[in-house]
N, C-alpha and C positions, 0 to 999 in steps of 0.2 A: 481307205478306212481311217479313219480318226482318230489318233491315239488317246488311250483312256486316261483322264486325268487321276492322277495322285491325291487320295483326299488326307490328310492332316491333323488329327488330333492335339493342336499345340496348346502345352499345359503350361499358363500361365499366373500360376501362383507367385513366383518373386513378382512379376511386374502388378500384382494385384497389393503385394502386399509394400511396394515403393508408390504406387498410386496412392496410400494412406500415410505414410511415412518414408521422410525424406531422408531419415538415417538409412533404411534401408537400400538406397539407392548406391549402392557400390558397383564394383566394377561387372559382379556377373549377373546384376538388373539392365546393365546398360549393354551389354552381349545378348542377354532374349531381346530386350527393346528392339534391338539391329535385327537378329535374327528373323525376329515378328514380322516386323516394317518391311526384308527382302522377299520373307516369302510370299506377302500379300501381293505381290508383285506380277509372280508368276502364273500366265495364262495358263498352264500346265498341272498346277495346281489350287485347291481347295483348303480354303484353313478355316477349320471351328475350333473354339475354344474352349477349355476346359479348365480346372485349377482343383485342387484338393477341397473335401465338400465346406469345412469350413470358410472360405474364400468363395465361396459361387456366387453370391451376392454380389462381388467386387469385381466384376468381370463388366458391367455395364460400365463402370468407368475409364475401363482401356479400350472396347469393342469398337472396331473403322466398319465402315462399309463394303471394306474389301474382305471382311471375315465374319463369321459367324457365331454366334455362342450356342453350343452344346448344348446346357444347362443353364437356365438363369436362377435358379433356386428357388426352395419355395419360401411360405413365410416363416418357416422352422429357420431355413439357413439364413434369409433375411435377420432374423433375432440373432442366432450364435455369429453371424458377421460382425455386428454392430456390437454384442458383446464383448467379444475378444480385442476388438477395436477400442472400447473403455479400457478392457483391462491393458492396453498398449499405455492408451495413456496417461493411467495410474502412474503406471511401474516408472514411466518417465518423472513424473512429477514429486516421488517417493526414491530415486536415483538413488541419492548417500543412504538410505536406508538397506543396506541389504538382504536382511533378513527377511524382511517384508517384501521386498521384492522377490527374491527365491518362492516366499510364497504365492502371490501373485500369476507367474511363471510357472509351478506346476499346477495351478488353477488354471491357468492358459492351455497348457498339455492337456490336462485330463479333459478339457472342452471341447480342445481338437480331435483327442482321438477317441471323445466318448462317440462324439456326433460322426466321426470317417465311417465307425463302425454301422451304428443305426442307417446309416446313408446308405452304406453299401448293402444292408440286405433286405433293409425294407421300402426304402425310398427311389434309389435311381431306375430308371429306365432307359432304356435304349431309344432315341426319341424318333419318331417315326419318319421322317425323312432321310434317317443313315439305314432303315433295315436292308435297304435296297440298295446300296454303293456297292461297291468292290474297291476295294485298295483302300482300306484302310488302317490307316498305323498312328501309331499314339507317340509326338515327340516331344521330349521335359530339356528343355535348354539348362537346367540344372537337374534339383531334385525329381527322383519317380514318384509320382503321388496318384499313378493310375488304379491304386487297390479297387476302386470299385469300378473299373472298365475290364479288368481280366477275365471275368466271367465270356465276355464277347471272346477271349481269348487273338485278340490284335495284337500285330508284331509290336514291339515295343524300341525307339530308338531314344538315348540319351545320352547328355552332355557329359565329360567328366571334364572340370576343372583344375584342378587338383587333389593330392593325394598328402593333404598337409596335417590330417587327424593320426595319419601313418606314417609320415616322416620327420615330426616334432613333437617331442616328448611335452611341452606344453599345453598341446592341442588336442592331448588324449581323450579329454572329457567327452568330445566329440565324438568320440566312437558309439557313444550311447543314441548319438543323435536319430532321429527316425530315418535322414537323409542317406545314411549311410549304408542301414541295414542291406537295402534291396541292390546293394553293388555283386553282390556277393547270388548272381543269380544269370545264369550259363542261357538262359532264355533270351536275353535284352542283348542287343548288338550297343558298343558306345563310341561316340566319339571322342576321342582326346583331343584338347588346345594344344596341343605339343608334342613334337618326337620323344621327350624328358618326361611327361608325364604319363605317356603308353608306356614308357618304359617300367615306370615306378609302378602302376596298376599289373600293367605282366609280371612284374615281381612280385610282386605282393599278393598276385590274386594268380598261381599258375594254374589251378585247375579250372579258368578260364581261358579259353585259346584264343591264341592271340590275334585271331583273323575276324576275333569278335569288339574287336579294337583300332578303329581309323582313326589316324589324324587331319585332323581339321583347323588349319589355322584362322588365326579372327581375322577380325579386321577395324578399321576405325572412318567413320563417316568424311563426306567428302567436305564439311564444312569445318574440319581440321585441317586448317590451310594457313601460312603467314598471313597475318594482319598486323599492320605497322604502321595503320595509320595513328599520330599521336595524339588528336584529340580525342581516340579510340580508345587509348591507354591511359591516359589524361582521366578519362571518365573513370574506368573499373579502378583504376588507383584510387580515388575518391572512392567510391563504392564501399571499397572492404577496408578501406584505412591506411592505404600505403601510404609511405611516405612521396612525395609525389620529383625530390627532391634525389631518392634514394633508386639505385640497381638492385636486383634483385634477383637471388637464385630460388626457383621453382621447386615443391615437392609436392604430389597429390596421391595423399593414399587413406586407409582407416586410419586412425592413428592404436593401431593392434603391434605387438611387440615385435614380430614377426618383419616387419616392415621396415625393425631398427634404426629409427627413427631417432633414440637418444644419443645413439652412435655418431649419425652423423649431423646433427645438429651440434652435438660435444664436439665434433671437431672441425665442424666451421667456424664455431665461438674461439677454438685453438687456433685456427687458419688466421680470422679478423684480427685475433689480440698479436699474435707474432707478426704481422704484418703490417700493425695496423691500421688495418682495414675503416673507414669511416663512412665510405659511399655506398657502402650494398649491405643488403641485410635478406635472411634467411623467410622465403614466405612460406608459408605449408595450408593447403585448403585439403578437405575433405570431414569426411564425418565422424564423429569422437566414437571410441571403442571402449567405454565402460570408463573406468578412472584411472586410463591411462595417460592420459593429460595428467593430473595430478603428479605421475610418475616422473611424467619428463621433469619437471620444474623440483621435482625431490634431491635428482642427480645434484652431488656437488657440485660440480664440474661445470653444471648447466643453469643452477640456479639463479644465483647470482648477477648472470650477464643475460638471460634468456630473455627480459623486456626488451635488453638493447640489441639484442641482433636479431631473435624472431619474434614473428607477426602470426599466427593463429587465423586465417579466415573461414574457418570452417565449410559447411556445403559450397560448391563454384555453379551457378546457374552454366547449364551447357552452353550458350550462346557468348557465353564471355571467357569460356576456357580458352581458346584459341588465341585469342588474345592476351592471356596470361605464357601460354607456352609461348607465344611468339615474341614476347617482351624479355621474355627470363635472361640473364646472361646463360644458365644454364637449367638443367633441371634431372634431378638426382634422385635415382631410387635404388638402393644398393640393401637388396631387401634380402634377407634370409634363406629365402624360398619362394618361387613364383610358380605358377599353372602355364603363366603365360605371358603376361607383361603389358597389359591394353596401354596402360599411363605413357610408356617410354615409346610405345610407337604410336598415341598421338602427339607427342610432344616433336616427334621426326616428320611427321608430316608437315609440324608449322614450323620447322626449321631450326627447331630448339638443339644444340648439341643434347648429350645428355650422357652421367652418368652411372654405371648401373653396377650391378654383382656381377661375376664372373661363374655363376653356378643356377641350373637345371635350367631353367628352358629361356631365362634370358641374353644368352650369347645367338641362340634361333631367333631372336626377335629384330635384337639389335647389330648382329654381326661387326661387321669392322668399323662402325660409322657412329662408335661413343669409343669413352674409356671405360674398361671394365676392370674392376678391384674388387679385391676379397672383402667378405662382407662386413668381416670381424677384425675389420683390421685398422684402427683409428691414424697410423701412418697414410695409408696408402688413400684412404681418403683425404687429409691435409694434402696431400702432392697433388692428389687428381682438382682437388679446386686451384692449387697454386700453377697446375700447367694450364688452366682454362682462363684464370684469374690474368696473369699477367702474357698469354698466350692468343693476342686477337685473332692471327692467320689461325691457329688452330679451333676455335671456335667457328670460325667460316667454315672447315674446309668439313668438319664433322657433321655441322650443319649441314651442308650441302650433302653431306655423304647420307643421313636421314632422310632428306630430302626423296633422294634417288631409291635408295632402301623400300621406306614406306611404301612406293607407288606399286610394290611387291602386293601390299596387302590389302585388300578391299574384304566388304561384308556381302558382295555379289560374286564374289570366287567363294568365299567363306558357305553360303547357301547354295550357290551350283555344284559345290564338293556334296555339301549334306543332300541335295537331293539324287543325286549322280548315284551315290550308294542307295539312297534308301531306294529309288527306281530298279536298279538292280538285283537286290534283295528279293525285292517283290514280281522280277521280271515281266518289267514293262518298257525294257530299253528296246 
């Protein structure tokens, strides 16, 4: 007898809403992308797509042929898509205004959850090819946005990344978020990126049991590999502006506060001057987080010298990060708080040392094959660039120690974990 395929509700709202905008493309868009792309994979499995009703429209420009769409929306959601999409690119273009941005953004809100609502009781349907399935389960690689699939009353499985609205006092505001509400809900089984981060959700949430909590580590794709060839690097140095003359240590994150970022750029500019330093200079790619650029270059400390030792490239096309981690002397993310740490294990895949914080779930990423320093500590950051800096064997030997590490982590163990439970759940093993 045949075993019965597993059908998949995958709710792909972040990647719908990175499919419109390239700020949104961080690290836990490029974890559903992975996620999306192993499951369509699986002969075992069935994926249609879904996203929150606002977003339904935007579902035709991620859909493969190896998946399905749920709902393509009608021309109501057509309209509120393309709406909310202006109002995106208002708010951008009106940036230094904040005021007017705030408003903008609860005119965003009230659109999303005017229309979640009307959707859910007068418009979706159950579309007539799933009345007749078996097995199936609704899964959000981040946020839950199944409100109007409940009614079917489908197991529910989701991601949790981190727990950083409840673990930094900065990030409180967050707790208003829609994303958050539905954690708090003894129904939904979830996954955690991390042994550090089940921990922090069991804490936090105990009249959730804790067997409603798997960990699931990521992974990072197999085209995070050394490349070294030089007219390879040659090229992307041109691209984004390096100097082509100049070495360079790597950083790739938001540039959100969280990620302390001024910390240790302030103490590479300390590292360079006491040393210095003339040949290498500080790169950082990824996507601006509100006007905290502004802030970096505010710090005294950093002002000043910030032309001359960092470079700012903003977004990295995927196809040429590889070649940035792989060029770096090193590459450094000594961040506050992490879920998980995608950046520093693919930086170990391409051979990159790397180093990181010595706090929650980045020691499980990187184990013994970086240096790890306290976050907050602008000493022990100057030392870790100066034992990499003037330490070539030790730069090999970590490198190579990532190397061997990484091949730990794939996004095809990462989705045979997540299907392995959800099969079992539903007892189909």
């Amino acid at each position: 007898m045949a075993k019965e395929k597993l059908n998949i509700l995958f709710d792909a709202t972040i990647l719908v809403d990175g499919s419109v905008d390239s700020s949104s493309r961080t690290g836990i868009y490029f974890v559903a992308k992975n996620i999306l792309n192993e499951m369509t994979l699986k002969n075992d499995v069935n994926v249609y797509l879904t996203a929150c009703p606002s977003k339904l429209a935007g579902l035709k420009k991620i859909a493969s042929r190896n998946c399905k769409i749920l709902d393509k929306g009608s021309w109501l959601s057509n309209q509120v898509f393309s709406i909310l999409f202006h109002i995106r690119l208002i708010k951008k273009k009106i940036f230094s205004m904040a005021l007017i941005r705030k408003m903008f953004s609860l005119l965003e809100l009230i659109i999303d959850n005017g229309y979640e609502k009307i959707y859910s009781r007068f418009l979706f349907a159950w579309p007539e090819e799933l009345r007749e399935l078996k097995n199936i389960v609704y899964f959000s690689p981040t946020a839950d946005s199944s409100k109007h699939l409940r009614k079917n009353e489908i197991r529910r499985f989701v991601v949790l990344h981190d727990a950083i609205p409840f673990k930094l006092h900065e990030y409180k505001n967050q707790l208003n978020n829609k994303w958050v509400c539905y954690f708090l809900n003894k129904d939904v089984f979830y996954f955690t990126v991390s042994n550090s981060t089940k921990r922090d959700f069991c804490n936090i949430f105990p009249n959730i049991a804790p067997d409603h909590f798997q960990t699931v580590y990521l992974g990072a794709k197999e085209s995070f590999c050394p490349k070294l060839d030089q007219m390879l690097i040659a090229s992307v140095k041109a691209k984004y502006g390096i100097p082509s003359d100049k070495k360079f240590v790597f950083s790739l994150c938001t540039l959100e506060p969280r990620k302390n970022l001024i910390r240790a750029i302030r103490s590479f500019i300390k590292f360079s001057e006491k040393n210095s330093i003339t040949d290498m200079i500080f790169v950082l790619g990824g996507p601006s987080w509100h006007d905290f650029e502004k802030k970096l270059v505010e710090d005294e400390e950093v002002k000043s010298l910030y032309s001359k030792y960092v470079k700012w490239i903003g977004y990295v096309a995927d196809e040429e990060l590889p070649v940035l981690y792989s060029n770096a002397e090193w590459f450094v993310y000594t961040s506050q708080y992490e879920g998980f740490g995608l950046s520093p294990l693919e930086a170990m895949k391409c051979g990159c040392p790397v180093i990181v914080s010595n706090n929650s779930s980045l020691p499980e990423v990187v184990g013994d094959a970086g240096i790890m320093i306290d976050w907050d500590n602008d000493e022990q950051h100057m030392v870790a660039y100066e034992q990499y800096y003037f330490n070539e064997s030790l730069r090999k030997e970590n490198g190579q120690k990532g190397l061997e590490r990484a091949k730990w982590f794939s996004w095809k163990r990462t989705v045979d974990s997540i299907i392995l439970s959800i099969n079992s759940r539903e007892g189909l093993l």
